[in-house]
C-alpha positions as CSV (number, residue, x, y, z in Angstrom):
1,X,-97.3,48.5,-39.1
2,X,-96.3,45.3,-37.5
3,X,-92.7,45.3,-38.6
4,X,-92.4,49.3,-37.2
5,X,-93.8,47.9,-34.0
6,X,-91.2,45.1,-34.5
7,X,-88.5,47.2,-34.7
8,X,-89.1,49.4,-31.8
9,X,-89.7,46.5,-29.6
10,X,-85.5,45.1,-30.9
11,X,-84.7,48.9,-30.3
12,X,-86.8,48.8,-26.6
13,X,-84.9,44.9,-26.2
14,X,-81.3,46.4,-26.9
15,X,-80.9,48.9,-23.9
16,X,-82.3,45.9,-21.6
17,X,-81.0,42.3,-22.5
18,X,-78.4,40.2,-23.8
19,X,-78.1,38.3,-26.8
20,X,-79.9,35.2,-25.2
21,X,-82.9,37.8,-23.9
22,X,-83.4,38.6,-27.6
23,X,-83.3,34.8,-28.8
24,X,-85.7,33.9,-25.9
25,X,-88.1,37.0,-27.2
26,X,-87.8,36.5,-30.6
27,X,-88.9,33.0,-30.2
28,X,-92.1,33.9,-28.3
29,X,-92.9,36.5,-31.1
30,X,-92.3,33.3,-33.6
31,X,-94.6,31.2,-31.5
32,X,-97.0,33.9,-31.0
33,X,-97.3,34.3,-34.5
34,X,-97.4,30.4,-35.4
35,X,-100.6,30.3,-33.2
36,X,-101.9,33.6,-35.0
37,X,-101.8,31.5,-38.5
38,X,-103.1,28.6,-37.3
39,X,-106.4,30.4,-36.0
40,X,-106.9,31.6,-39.0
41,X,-106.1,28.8,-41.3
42,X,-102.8,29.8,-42.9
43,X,-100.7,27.3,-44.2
44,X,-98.0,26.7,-43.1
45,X,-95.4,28.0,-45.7
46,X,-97.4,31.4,-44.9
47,X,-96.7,31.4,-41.5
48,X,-92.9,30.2,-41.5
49,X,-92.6,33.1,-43.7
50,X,-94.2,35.6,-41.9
51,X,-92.2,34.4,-38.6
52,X,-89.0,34.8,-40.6
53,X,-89.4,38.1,-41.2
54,X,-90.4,39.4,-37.8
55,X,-87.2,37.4,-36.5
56,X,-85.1,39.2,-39.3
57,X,-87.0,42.6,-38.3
58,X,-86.5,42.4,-35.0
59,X,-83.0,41.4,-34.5
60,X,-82.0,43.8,-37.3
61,X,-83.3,46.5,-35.3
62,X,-81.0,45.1,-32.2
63,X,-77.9,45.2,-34.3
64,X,-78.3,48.6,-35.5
65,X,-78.8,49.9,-32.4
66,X,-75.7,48.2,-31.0
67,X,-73.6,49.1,-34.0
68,X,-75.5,52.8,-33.3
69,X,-74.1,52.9,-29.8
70,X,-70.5,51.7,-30.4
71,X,-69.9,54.1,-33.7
72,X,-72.4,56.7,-33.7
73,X,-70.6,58.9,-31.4
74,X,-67.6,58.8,-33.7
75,X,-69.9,59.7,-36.9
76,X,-71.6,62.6,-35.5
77,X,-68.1,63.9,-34.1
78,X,-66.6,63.6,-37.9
79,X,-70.4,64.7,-39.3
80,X,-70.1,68.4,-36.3
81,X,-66.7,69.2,-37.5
C-alpha cells in the first residue's frame, strides 16, 4: 500500500514541480522514513533499503508520467486508427 501511495504522490509531484521539487521531496520521504526505522529499531541495512525503494517508486512514477505526457498522445492516435 505504501509504494501505490508512493506512486501517486510522483504522479500528484509531476503536474506541479521540476526536477529539483522531486529531489527535494524524495529526500524528505528518505528522511521521513530513516526516522520511521529508527523508532522502531530497524537496522540500518533495513532502512537504507526500504528508502531505496520508495526513492525508486517514486521517481519512476515521475518519469512515466512525463514520458506519458510527451508520447501518449501519439500512441492513442496510432492505437484510434
Amino acid at each position: 500500500m505504501l509504494y501505490i501511495v508512493i506512486a501517486a504522490l510522483g504522479v500528484v509531484v509531476a503536474r506541479q514541480f521540476s526536477w529539483f521539487g522531486v529531489f527535494a521531496i524524495s529526500t524528505i520521504l528518505a528522511v521521513a522514513l530513516g526516522i520511521e526505522g529508527a523508532l522502531h529499531d530497524r537496522t540500518l541495512v533495513k532502512v537504507l533499503h526500504r528508502d531505496w525503494e520508495v526513492i525508486v517508486t517514486f521517481q519512476s512514477a515521475y518519469f512515466a508520467h512525463i514520458v506519458w505526457d510527451v508520447y501518449g498522445p501519439r500512441l492513442m492516435a496510432r492505437i484510434g486508427r
